[in-house]
VOPAGU-2260 file (C-alpha; in pm, 1 decimal, decimal comma):
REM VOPAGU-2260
SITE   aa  ch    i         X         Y         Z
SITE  UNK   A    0       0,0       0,0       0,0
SITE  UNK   A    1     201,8     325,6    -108,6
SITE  UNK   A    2     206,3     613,6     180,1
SITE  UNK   A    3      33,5     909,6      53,9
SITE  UNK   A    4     267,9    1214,4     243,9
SITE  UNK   A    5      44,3    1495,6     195,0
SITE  UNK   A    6    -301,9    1567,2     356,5
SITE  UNK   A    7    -649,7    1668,2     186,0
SITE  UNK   A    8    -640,3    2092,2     144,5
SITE  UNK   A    9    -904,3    2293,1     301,8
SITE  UNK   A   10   -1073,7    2338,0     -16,0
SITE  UNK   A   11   -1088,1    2319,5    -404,6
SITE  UNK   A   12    -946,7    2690,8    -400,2
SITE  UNK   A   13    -683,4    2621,6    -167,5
SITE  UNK   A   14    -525,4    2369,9    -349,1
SITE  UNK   A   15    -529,5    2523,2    -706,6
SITE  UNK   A   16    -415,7    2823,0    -533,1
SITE  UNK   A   17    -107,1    2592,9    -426,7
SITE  UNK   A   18     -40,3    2420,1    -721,2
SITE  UNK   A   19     -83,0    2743,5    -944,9
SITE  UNK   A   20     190,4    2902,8    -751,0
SITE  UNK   A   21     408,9    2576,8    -716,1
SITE  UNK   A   22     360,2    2551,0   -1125,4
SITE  UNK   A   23     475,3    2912,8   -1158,4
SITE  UNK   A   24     785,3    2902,1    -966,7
SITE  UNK   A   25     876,8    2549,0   -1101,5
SITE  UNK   A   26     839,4    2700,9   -1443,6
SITE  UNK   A   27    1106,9    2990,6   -1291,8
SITE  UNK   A   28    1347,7    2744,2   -1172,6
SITE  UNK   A   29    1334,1    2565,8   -1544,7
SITE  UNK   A   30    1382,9    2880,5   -1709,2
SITE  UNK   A   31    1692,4    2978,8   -1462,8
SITE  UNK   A   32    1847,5    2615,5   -1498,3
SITE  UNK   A   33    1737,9    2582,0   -1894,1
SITE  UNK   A   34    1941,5    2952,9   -1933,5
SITE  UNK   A   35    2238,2    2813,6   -1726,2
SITE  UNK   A   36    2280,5    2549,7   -1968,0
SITE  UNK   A   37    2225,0    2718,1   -2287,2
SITE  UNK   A   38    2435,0    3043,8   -2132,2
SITE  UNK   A   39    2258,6    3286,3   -2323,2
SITE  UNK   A   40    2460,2    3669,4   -2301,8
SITE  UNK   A   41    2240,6    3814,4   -2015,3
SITE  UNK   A   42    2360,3    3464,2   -1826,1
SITE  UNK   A   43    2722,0    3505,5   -1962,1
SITE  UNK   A   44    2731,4    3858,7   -1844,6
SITE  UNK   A   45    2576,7    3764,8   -1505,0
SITE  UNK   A   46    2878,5    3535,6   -1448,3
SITE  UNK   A   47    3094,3    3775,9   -1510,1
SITE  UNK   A   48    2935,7    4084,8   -1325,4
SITE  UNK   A   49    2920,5    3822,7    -985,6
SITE  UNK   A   50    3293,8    3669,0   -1075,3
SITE  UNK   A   51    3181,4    3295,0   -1157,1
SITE  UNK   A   52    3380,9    3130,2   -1386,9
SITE  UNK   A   53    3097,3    3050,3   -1673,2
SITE  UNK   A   54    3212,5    2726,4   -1655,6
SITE  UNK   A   55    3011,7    2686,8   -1351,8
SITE  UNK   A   56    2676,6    2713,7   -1528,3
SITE  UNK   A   57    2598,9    2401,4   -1646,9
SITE  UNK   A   58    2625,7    2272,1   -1286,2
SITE  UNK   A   59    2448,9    2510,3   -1182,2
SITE  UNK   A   60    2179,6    2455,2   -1445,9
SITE  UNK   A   61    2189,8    2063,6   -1353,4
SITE  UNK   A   62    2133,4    2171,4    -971,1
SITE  UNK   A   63    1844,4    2399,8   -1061,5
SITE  UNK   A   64    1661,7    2100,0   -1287,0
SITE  UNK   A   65    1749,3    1853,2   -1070,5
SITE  UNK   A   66    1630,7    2059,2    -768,1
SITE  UNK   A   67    1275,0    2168,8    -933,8
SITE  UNK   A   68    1223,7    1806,0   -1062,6
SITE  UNK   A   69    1250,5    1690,5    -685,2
SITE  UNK   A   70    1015,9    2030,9    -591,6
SITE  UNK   A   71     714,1    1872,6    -803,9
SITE  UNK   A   72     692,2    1541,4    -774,3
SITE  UNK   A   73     417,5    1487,1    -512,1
SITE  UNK   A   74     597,6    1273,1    -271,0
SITE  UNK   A   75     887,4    1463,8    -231,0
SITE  UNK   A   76     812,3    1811,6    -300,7
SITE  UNK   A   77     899,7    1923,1      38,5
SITE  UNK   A   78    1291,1    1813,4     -15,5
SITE  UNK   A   79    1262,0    1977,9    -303,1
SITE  UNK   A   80    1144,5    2302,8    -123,2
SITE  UNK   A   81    1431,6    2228,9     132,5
SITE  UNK   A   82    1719,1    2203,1    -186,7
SITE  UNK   A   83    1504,9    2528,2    -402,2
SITE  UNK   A   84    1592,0    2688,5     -33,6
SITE  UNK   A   85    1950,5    2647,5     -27,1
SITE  UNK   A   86    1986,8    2694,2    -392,4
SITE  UNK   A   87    1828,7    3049,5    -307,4
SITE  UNK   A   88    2038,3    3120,1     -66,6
SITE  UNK   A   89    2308,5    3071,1    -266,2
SITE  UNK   A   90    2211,5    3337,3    -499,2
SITE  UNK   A   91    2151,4    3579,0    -181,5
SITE  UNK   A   92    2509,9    3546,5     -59,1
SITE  UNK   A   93    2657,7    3557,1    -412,2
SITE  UNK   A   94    2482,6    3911,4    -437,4
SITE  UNK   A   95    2572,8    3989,8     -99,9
SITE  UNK   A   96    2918,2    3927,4    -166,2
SITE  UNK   A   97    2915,9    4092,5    -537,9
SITE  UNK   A   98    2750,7    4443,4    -395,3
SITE  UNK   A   99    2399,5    4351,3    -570,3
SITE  UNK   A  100    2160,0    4588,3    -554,5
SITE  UNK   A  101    1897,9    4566,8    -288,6
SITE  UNK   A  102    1638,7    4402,8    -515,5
SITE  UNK   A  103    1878,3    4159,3    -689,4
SITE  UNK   A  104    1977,2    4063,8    -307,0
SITE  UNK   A  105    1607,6    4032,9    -182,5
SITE  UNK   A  106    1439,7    3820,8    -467,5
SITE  UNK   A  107    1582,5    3541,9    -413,0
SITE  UNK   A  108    1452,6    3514,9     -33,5
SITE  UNK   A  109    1117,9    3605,1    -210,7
SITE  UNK   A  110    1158,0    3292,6    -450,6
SITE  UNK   A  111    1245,6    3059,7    -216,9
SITE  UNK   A  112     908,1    3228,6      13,1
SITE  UNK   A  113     685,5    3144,5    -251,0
SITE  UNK   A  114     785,8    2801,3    -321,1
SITE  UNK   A  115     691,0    2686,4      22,3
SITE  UNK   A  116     414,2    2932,5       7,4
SITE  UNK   A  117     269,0    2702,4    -258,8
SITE  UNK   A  118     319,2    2383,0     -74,4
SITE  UNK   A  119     193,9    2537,0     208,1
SITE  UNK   A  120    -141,6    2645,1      85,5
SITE  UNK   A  121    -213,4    2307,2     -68,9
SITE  UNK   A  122    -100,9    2045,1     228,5
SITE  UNK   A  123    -251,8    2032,7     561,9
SITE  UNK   A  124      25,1    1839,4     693,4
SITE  UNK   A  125     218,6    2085,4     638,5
SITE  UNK   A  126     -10,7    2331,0     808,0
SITE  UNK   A  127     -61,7    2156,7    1101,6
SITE  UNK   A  128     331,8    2079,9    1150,7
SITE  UNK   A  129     414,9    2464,2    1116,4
SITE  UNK   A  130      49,5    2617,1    1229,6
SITE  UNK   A  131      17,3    2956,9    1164,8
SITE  UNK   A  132    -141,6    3121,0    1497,3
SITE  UNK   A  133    -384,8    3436,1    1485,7
């Protein structure tokens, strides 16, 4: 009998709301990795302007597939919200330490919000292992 991880949502509106937003940040994280691979200029320049060798990107790329394939399949969409995480906070310190601006520093922590945001909304395990209390 296969062990089904994630609980029933509140309601129909919950969990579209949950999987619309985990879609739309999935589709993010293919277009970042997809861009790492294919190093288009704006990713070439990037690497440059941060001081990454662009030899980095494919891994990079491979991390960011890798980690969004993990973020949605069912059963273990909340490691992949655990590696989407870290891979964010990557990008925050590499901005930190690069003199980003203030926006290019705080997206990423608004990335990696919204992908749990979307698990969130959709699975009442989730909910009732991190309740949110009025």
């Amino acid at each position: 009998m296969p062990l089904n991880t994630q609980s029933a949502p509140e309601s129909k509106a919950m969990l579209w709301t949950g999987r619309i937003l985990t879609g739309l940040m999935a589709l993010f994280f293919i277009l970042d990795g997809v861009g790492h691979l294919m190093k288009p200029a704006p990713v070439v320049e990037a690497f440059a302007r941060l001081g990454y060798p662009l030899s980095a990107s494919v891994g990079i790329g491979l991390l960011a597939l890798i980690c969004t394939a993990i973020y949605v399949t069912p059963r273990t969409s909340v490691l992949g919200a655990i590696l989407l995480t870290g891979y964010m906070g990557g990008a925050v310190s590499t901005h930190v330490r690069a003199g980003s601006t203030l926006f290019e520093t705080i997206f990423p922590v608004i990335l990696g919000a919204l992908v749990w945001v979307g698990i969130y909304v959709r699975d009442a395990a989730l909910r009732k292992l991190i309740p949110l209390r009025r």
